[in-house]
C-alpha positions in Angstrom: 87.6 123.0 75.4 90.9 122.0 73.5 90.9 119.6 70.8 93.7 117.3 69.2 94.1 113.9 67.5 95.2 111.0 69.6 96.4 107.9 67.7 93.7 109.1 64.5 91.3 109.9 67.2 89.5 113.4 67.6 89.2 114.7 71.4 88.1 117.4 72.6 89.0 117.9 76.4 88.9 121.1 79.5 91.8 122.9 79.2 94.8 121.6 81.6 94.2 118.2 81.0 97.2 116.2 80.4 97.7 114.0 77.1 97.1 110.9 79.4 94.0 111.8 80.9 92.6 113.1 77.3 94.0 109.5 76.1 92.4 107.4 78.5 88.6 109.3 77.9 89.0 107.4 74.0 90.0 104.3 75.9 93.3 104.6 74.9 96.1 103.6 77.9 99.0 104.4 77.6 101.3 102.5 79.4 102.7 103.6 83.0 104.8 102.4 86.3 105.2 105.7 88.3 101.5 107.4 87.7 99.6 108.0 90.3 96.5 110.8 89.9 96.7 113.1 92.0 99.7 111.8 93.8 102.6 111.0 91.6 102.7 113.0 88.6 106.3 113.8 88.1 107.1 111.9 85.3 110.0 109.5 87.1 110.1 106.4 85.1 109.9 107.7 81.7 107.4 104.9 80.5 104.3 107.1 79.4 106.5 109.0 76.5 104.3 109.9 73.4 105.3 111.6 69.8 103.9 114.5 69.0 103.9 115.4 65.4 106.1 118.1 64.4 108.6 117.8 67.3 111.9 116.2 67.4 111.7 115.1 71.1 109.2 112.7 73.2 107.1 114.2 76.0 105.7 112.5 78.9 102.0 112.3 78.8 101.8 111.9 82.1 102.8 115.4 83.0 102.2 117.3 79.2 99.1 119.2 79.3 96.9 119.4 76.3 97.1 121.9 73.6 94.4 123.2 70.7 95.8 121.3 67.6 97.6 118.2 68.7 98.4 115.2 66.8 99.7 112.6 69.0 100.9 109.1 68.5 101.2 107.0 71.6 102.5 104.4 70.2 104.5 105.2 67.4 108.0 103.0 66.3 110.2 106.6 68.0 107.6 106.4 71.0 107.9 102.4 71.6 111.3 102.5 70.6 112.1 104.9 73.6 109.8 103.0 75.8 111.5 100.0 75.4 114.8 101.3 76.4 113.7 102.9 79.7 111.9 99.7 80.5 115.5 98.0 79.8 117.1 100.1 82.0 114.7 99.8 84.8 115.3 96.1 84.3 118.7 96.5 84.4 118.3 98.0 88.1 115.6 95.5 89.1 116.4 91.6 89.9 114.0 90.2 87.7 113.7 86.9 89.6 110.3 86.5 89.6 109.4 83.2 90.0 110.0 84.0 93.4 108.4 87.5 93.9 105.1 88.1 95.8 103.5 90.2 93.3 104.8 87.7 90.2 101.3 88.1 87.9 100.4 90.9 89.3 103.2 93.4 88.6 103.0 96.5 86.5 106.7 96.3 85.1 106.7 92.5 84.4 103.6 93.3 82.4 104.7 96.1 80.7 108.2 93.8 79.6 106.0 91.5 78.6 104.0 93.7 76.0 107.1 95.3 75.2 108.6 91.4 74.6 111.8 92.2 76.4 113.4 88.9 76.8 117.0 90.4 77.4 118.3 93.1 79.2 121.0 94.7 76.5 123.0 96.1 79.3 124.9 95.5 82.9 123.1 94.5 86.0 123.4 97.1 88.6 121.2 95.4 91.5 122.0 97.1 94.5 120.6 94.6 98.1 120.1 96.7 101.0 119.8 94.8 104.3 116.4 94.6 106.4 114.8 93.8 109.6 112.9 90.6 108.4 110.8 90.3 111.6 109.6 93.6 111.2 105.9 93.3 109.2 106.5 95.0 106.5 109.8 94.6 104.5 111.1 96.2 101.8 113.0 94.6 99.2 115.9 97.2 97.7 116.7 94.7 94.9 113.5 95.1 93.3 113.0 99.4 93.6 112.8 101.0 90.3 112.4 104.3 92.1 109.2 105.4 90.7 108.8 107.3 94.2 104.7 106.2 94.8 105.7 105.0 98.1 107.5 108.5 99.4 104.7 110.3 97.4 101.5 107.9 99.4 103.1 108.4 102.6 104.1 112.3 102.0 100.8 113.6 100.0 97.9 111.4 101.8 99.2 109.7 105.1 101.7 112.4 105.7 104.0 110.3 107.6 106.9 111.5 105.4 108.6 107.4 106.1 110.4 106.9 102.5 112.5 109.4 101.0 115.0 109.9 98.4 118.6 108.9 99.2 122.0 109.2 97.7 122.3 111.0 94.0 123.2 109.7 90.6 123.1 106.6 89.7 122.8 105.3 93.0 120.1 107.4 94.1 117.4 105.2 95.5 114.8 104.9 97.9 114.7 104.4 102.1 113.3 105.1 104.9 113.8 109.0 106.3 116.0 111.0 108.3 118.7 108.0 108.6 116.9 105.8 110.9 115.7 102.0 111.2 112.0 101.3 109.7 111.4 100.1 113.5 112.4 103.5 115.0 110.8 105.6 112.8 106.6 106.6 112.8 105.5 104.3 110.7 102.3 103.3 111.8 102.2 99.6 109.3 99.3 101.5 107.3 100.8 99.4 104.2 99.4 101.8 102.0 102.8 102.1 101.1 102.5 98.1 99.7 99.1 98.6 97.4 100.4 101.4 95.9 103.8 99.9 95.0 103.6 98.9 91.2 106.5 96.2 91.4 107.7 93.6 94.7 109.8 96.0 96.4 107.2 96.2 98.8 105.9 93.2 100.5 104.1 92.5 104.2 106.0 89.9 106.3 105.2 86.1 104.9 103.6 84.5 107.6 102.2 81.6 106.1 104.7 79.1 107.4 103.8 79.5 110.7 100.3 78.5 109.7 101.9 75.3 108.4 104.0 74.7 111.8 100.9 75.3 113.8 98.4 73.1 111.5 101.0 69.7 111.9 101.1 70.1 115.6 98.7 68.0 116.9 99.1 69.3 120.9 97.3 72.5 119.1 94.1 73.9 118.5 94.0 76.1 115.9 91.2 78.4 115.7 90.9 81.5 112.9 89.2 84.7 112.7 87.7 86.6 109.9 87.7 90.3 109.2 84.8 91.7 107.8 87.0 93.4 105.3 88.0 90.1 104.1 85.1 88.9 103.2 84.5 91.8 100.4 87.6 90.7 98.9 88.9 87.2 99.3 87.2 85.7 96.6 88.6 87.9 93.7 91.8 85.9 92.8 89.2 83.0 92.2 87.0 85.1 89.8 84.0 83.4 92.0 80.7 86.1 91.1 79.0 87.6 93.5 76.5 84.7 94.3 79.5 82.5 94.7 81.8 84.2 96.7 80.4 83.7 99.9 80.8 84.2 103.9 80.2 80.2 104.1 82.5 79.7 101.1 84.8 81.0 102.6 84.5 79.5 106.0 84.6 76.1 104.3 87.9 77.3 102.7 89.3 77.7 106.1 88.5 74.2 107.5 89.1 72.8 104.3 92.9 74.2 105.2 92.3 72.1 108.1 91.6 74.8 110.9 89.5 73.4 114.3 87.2 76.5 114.5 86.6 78.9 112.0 85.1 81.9 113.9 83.9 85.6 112.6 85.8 88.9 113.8 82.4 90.5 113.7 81.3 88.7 116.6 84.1 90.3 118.7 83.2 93.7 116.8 80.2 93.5 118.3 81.5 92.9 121.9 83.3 95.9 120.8 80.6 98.1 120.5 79.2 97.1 123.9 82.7 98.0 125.7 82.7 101.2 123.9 79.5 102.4 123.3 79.3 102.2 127.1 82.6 103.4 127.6 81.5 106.8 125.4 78.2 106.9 128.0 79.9 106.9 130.8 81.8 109.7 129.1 79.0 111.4 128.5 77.4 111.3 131.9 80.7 112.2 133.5 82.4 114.7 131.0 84.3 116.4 133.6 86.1 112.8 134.3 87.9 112.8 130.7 89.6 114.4 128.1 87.3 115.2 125.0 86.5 113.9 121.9 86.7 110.2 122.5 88.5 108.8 119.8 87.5 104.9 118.6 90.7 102.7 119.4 89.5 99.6 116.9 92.5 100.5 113.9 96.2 99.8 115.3 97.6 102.1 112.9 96.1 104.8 114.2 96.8 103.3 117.8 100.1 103.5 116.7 100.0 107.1 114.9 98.6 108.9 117.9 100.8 107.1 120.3 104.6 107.8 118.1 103.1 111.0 116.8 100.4 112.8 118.9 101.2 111.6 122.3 99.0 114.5 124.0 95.8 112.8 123.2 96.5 109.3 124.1 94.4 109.9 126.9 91.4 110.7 124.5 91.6 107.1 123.1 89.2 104.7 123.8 90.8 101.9 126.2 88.9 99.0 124.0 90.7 96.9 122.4 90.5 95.9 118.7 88.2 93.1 117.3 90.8 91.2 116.5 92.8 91.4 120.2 89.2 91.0 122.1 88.7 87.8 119.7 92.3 86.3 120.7 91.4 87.5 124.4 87.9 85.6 124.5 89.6 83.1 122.6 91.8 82.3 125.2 89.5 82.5 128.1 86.0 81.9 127.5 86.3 79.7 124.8 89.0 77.7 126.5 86.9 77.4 129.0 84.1 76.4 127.2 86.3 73.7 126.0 88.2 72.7 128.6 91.6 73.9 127.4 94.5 76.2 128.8 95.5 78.9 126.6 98.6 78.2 125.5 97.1 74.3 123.8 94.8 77.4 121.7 96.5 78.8 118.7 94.9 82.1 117.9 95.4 83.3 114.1 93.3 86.0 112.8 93.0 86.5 109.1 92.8 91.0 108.0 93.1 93.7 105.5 95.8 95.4 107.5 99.4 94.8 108.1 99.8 96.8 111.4 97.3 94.0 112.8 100.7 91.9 112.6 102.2 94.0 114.7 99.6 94.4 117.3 99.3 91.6 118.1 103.0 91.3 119.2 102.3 94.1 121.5 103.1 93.0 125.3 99.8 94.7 126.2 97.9 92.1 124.0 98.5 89.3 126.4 95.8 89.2 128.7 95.1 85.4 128.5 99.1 85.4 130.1 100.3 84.2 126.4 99.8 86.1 122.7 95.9 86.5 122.8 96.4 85.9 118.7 99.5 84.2 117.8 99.5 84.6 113.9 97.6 87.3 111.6 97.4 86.6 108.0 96.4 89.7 105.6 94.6 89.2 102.7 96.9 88.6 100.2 98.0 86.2 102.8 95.0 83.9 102.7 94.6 84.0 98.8 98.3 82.5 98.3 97.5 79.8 101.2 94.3 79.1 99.4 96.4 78.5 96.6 99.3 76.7 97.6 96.5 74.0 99.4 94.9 73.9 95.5 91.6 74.7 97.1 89.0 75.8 94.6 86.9 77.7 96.7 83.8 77.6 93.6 83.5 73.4 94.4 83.0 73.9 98.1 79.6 73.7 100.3 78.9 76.6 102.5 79.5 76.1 106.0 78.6 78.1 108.7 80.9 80.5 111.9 81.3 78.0 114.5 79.9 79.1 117.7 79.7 80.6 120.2 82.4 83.2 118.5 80.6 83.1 115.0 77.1 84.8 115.5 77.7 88.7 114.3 75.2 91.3 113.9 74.8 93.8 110.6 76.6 96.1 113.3 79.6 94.0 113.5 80.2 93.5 109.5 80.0 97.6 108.8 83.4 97.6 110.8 85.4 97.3 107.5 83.9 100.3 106.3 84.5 104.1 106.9 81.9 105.3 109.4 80.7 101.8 110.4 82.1 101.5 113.8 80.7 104.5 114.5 77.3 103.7 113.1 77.1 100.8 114.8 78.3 102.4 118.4 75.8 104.7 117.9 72.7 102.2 117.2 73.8 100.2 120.5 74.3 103.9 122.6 70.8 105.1 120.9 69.0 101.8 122.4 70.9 102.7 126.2 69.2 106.1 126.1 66.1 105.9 124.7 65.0 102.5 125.6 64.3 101.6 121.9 65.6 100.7 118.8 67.1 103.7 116.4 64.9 104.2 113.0 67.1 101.8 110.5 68.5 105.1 108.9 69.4 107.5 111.7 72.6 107.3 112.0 73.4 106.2 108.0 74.7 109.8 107.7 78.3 109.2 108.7 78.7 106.2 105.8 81.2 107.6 103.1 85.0 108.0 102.0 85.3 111.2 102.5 88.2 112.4 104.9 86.2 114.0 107.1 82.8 113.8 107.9 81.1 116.2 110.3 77.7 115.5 112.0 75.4 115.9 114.8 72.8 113.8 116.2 70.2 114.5 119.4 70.2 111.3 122.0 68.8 111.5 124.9 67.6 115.3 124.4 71.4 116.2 124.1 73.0 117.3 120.7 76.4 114.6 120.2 78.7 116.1 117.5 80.5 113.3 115.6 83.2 113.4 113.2 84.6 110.2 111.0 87.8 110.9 109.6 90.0 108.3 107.1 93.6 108.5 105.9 96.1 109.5 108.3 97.0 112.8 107.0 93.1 113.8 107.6 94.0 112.4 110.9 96.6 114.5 111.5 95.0 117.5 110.2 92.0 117.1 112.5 94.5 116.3 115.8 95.9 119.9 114.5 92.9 121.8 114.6 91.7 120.5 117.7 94.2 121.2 120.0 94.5 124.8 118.7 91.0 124.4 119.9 89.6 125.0 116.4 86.8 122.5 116.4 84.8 120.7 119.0 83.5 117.1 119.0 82.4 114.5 121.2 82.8 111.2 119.6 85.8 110.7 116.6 86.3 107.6 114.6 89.6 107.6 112.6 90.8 104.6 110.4 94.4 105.0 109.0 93.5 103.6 105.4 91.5 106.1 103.1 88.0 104.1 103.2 88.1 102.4 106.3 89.9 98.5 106.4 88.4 97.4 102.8 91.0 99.9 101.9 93.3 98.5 104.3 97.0 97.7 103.1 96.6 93.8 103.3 94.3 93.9 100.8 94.3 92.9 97.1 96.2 94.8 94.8 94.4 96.2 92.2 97.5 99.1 90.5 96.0 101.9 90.1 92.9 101.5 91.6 90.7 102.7 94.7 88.5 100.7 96.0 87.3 101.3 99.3 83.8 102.6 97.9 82.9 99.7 96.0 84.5 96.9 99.0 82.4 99.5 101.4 79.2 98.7 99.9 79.5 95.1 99.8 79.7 95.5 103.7 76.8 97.5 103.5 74.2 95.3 101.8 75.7 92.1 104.1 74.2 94.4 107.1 70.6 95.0 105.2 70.7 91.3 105.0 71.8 90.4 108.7 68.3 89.3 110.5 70.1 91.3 113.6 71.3 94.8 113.2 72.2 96.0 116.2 75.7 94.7 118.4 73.5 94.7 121.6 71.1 91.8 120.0 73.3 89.5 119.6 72.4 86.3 121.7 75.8 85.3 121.5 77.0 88.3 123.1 74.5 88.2 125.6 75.1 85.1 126.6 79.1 85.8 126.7 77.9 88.7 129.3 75.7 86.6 131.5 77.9 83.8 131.9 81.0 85.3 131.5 81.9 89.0 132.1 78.4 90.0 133.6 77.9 93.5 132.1 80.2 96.1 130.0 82.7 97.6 131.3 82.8 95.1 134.7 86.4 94.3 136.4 87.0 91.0 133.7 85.8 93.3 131.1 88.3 96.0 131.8 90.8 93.0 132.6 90.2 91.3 129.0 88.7 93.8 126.9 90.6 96.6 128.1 94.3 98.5 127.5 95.8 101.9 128.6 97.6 102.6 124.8 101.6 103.4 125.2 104.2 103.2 122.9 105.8 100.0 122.1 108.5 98.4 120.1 107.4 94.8 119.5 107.9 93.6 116.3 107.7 89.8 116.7 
């Protein structure tokens, strides 16, 4: 163990620790823009600087390992004196309008100005405004970069898409996308990750809450919404509501509060999911010399979209069912419609997620099998929380209110979506039940729950041994697509999600700086399921019904024709 003195403090820490990991077990922070553990430790912005006693120079805490003997001061007059110049000069780079910025009360350098009480910038603006494809769904915003390289370091170290990189040198040297080409030619899958790990606005997803407006004042529309379960773990926390107030039917009567027709639940199309693809994988299964192996789950457009720009070779493995979302706006558009006596097009279709790419899949010509946009709008997150608040709802005075039917009714199955694992658990309860002719023990198939970025397991149905693997984050992705066409490993059934943790992780989510939170999200989709009455996708009366009256059994010609989609590459952005 070394020990030193930090701000009068004794610590005694393994060797190799840096000062600002030693700092933070006291409780000290020290402040930060470009930190990232484990990601971005290279020191970039400057702002972490500490005195040391007995030096002449500053040293970065960030990247200045520990040493037997230490004094440090963290915040001595040298130390903050130097820190408030480097903030000045970010500033300096940075248009500081932000009044107007997306991420104004919940940015990293407007809070560090703050605490530093900058209230001028002592020297010339240099804000250099790079133009951008504002239909594309996520835009980046050149005028507000400070260069702190997160971005290029998220997308390099963990996604491995290598999109951002560093261009030009001196003091023009900023940030853009790689290898000289447009953000919609290059093999970016709309992850976002990119966006929640950005400490300032110079990342954004594209603001779609004025169509919301434009739709809600037409009155030759019906506008009906969808709900992710990832949402629902998150939605409440710009409200501070606790626990036993943020709420499924709080947030329901949010939504029609906001003067939507029919608020309906993603989950319930999750679960039509599972009965598409849980028979789609038995069909594999009984017929294995018919397709390419594993069977990879379809349900995440960005990894759609990685496999089809990157990997093309196993776009055949891909499942052909569609998203929740897309088989939502397709039932949407047809069965409901019919229920209701409408065509599609009087039916506005806007689906509320944790995931930017969802923005762009549902632009995809494929996604049109109601002969129109089967969703017409998708809100993230973030999105919902500033509509909330622009309508001055206070979600904390509402009455719960129930998912409108018949799109509303979900099983436990359909709410572990959101989470790492969970489509696969719940595909595997529903195949279970086809092949033994009885429900799975509650546990059995619990196993594949976790964050990790790949988890490896085999289960026994039907006397036969099914090796599963759940993979998260697209570099583990990649990694795995690697391995198995060198013929390295062998499984029959992958689920991959392109945000580390599954959607509660998802890049339309809240921004918490610094912080990971799929885990914590995870388990709140968790103990929803324990609490469902119904726990199994195949149980759902709702879904029944939908197959009696409507598409008459999995995997039938409307099923295929609705539910359905051969994945290609496509450039749709709007």
């Amino acid at each position: 163990m070394v020990n030193l003195t930090i701000d009068g403090q004794k610590v005694s820490v393994p060797q190799g620790t840096t000062i600002m990991q030693a700092a933070a077990t006291v409780g000290i922070e020290i402040p930060r823009l470009c930190y990232l553990k484990g990601i971005n430790e290279i020191s970039a912005c400057k702002v972490c600087v500490v005195e040391i006693q007995g030096q002449n120079r500053v040293v970065t805490a960030c990247t200045t390992p520990v040493q037997e003997g230490l004094v440090v001061f963290t915040n001595s007059p040298k130390a903050r004196s130097i820190r408030r110049t480097n903030v000045e000069l970010i500033l300096s780079q940075h248009d500081c309008m932000c009044a107007t910025c997306v991420r104004s009360g919940n940015c990293s350098l407007q809070t560090l100005a703050n605490d530093l009480g900058i209230y001028d910038i002592p020297y010339e603006l240099d804000v250099v405004d790079t133009p951008w494809n504002q239909e594309f769904p996520l835009i980046r915003d050149s005028k507000k970069c400070i260069k702190c390289m997160r971005c290029v370091q998220i997308c390099d170290k963990v996604q491995k898409l290598h999109i951002w990189d560093v261009q030009n040198t001196g003091a023009r040297t900023t940030v853009d996308v790689a290898g000289n080409v447009s953000i919609e030619d290059s093999d970016c899958s709309l992850c976002g990750q990119c966006i929640t790990h950005c400490p300032v606005g110079a990342l954004k997803e594209r603001n779609d809450v004025p169509k919301i407006y434009d739709v809600l004042a037409d009155p030759n529309k019906v506008t009906v919404v969808q709900v992710a379960p990832a949402v629902r773990t998150a939605w409440a926390e710009a409200f501070n509501l606790p626990p036993e107030l943020a709420t499924e039917g709080r947030m329901v009567a949010a939504l029609k509060k906001i003067g939507f027709d029919y608020v309906f639940d993603t989950c319930y199309a999750a679960d039509v999911t599972i009965m598409e693809e849980a028979s789609e994988l038995l069909e594999h299964l009984q017929n294995p010399q018919d397709h390419s192996w594993p069977m990879f789950t379809s349900c995440c457009p960005g990894w759609v979209s990685y496999v089809t720009k990157t990997h093309p070779y196993f776009v055949p493995n891909l499942s052909t069912t569609k998203s929740p979302q897309q088989i939502f706006g397709a039932l949407a558009k047809s069965y409901f419609a019919q229920k209701k006596g409408l065509k599609p097009k009087e039916i506005c279709s806007v689906s509320i997620m944790p995931c930017v790419s969802k923005k762009r899949e549902a632009a995809l010509f494929s996604m049109r099998s109601s002969g129109t946009h089967d969703v017409d709008i998708v809100l993230t997150t973030r999105e919902l929380i500033r509509l909330l608040r622009a309508e001055h709802i206070n979600p904390a005075m509402l009455d719960e209110q129930p998912f409108d039917n018949p799109l509303g009714q979900s099983t436990g199955a359909g709410v572990i979506f959101g989470a790492s694992g969970g489509v696969m658990e719940a595909a595997l309860r529903t195949a279970y039940h086809v092949i033994e002719g009885k429900e799975a023990p509650e546990d059995a198939f619990t196993d594949v729950r976790g964050t990790e970025g790949r988890k490896v397991r085999k289960f026994t149905l039907g006397g036969a041994t099914l090796r599963t693997c759940t993979v998260s984050g697209l570099g583990n992705a990649g990694k795995l697509l690697a391995e198995l066409k060198a013929g390295k490993v062998h499984y029959d059934f992958v689920e991959v999600m392109a945000c580390p943790g599954g959607c509660v992780g998802g890049g339309g989510q809240p921004i918490h700086d610094g912080e990971e939170r799929a885990d914590v999200l995870g388990n709140k989709l968790y103990t929803i399921d324990s609490n469902r009455p119904l726990h199994q996708s195949h149980n759902n009366p709702d879904v029944q019904e939908l197959y009696k009256d409507f598409l008459e059994k999995p995997l039938s010609e409307k099923a295929e024709q609705l539910l359905h989609s051969d994945h290609v590459k496509e450039h749709n952005y709007m």
